[in-house]
C-alpha positions in Angstrom: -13.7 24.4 2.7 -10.2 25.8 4.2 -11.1 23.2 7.4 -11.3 20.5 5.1 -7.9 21.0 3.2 -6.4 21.7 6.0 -7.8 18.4 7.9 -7.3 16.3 4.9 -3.1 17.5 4.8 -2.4 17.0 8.5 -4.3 14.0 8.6 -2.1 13.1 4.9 1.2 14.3 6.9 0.3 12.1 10.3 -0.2 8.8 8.1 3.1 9.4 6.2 5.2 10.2 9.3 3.8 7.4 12.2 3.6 3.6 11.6 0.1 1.9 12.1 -0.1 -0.8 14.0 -2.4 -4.2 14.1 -3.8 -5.4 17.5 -0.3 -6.9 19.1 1.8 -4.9 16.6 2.9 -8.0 14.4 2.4 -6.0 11.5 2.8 -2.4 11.1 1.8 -0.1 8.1 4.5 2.8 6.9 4.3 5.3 4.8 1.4 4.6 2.5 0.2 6.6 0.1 -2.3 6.1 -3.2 -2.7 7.4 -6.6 -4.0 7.6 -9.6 -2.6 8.4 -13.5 -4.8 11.5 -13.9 -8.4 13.0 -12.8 -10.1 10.7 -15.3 -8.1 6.8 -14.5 -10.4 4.4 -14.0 -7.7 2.4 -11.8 -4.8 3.8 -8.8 -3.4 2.0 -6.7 -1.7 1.9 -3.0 2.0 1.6 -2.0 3.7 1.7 1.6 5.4 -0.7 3.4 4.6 -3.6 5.2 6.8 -4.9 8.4 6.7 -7.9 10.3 7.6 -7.4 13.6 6.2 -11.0 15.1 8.5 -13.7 15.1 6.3 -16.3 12.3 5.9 -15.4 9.0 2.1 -13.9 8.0 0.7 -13.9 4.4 -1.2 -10.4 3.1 -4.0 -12.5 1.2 -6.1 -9.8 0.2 -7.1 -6.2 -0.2 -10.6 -4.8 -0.4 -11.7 -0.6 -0.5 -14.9 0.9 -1.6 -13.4 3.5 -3.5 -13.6 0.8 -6.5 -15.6 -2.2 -7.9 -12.3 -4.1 -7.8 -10.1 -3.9 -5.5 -6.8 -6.7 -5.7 -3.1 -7.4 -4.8 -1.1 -7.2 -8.0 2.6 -7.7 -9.1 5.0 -6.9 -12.5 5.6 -10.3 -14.2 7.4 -10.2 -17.6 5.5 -12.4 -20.5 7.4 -14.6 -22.5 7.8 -11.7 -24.5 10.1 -9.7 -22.8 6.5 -7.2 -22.0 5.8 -6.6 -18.1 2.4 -7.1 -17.9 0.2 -6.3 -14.1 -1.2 -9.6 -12.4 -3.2 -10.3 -9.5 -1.8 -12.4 -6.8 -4.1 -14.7 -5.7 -1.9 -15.9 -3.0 -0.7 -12.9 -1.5 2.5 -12.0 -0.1 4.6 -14.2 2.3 6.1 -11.6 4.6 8.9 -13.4 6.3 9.3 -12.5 10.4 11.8 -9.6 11.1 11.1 -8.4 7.5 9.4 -5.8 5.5 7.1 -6.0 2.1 7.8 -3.3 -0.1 4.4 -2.6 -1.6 5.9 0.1 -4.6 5.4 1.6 -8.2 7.0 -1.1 -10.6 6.9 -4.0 -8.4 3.6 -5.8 -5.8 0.8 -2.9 -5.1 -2.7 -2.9 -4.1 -4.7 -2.0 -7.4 -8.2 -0.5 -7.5 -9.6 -1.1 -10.8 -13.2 0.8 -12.1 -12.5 3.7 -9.8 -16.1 5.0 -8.4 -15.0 8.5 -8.1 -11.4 10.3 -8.7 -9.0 9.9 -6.7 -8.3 13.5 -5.7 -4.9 15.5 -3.8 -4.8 15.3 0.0 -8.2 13.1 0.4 -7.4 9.3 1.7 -8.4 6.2 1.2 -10.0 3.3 3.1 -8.4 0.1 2.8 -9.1 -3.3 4.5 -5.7 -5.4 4.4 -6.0 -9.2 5.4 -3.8 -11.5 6.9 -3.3 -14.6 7.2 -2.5 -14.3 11.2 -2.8 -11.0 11.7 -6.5 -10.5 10.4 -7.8 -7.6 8.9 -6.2 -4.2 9.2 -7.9 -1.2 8.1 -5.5 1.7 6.8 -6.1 5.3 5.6 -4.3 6.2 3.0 -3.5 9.9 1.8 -3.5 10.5 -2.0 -0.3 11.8 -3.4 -0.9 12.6 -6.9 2.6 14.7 -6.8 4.8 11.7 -5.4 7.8 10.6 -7.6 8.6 7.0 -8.0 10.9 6.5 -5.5 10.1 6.5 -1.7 12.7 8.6 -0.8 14.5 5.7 1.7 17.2 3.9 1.0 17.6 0.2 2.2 19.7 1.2 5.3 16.9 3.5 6.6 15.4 -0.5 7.4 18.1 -2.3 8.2 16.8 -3.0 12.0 13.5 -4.5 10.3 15.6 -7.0 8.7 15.9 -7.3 4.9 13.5 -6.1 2.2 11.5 -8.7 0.2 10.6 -7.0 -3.1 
């Protein structure tokens, strides 16, 4: 059991501190991480960021996991109410070249909706990412229940990938 924890946080801390890479490096996957609202959610979802280094603009069009029935790309859009309701995205994210997609709490995420198991501390997630041009990239994703809101970066800590698209 000890091996496990202790496989499941270095592999956790190796996915947090080196970028993934697709194929020719267009696109490259930082700091992700998932979670869930509590041991019981039936929904999480995944946040990290989402650079591309190519010089077109790609599309992510769709996200796809086992660990639920449903897995989507959503966004925060206010109703004509003034109440921010979740929506899924059925045409992605444009992710201008030079730029990074800030996949975050509050704003565009990867939801997993009718979880099939909980998402538990330290174990990661599979996740298939598709793109337009850049195909499909599969990520593992460590679970961080404990994580506040904020990333802990500020906008400068990118200013070589160009700027942020929210």
């Amino acid at each position: 059991m000890k091996r496990k924890i202790l496989f499941a946080a270095v592999a956790a801390l190796t996915a947090m501190s080196s970028p993934l890479f697709a194929g020719d490096a267009k696109i490259m996957i930082h700091d992700p991480y998932a979670r869930a609202s509590g041991p019981s959610a039936k929904a999480g979802a995944a946040f990290m960021e989402v650079m591309n280094m190519g010089s077109e603009p790609d599309r992510l069009i769709a996200a796809t996991s086992e660990i639920s029935k449903v897995t989507q790309l959503h966004t925060h859009q206010e109703d004509g109410d003034g109440v921010m309701k979740m929506i899924h995205v059925e045409e992605g994210f444009e992710i201008p070249a030079g730029e990074t997609l800030m996949l975050m709490r509050g704003g565009k995420h990867v939801m997993f909706m009718g979880l099939n198991d909980p998402m538990e501390q330290g174990e990661t997630v599979k996740v298939t990412l598709t793109f337009e041009k850049a195909g499909d990239i599969e990520v593992e994703i460590p679970v961080d229940l404990e994580r506040k809101a904020e990333t802990g970066h500020s906008h400068s800590d990118h200013s070589s990938h160009g700027s942020h698209s929210n």
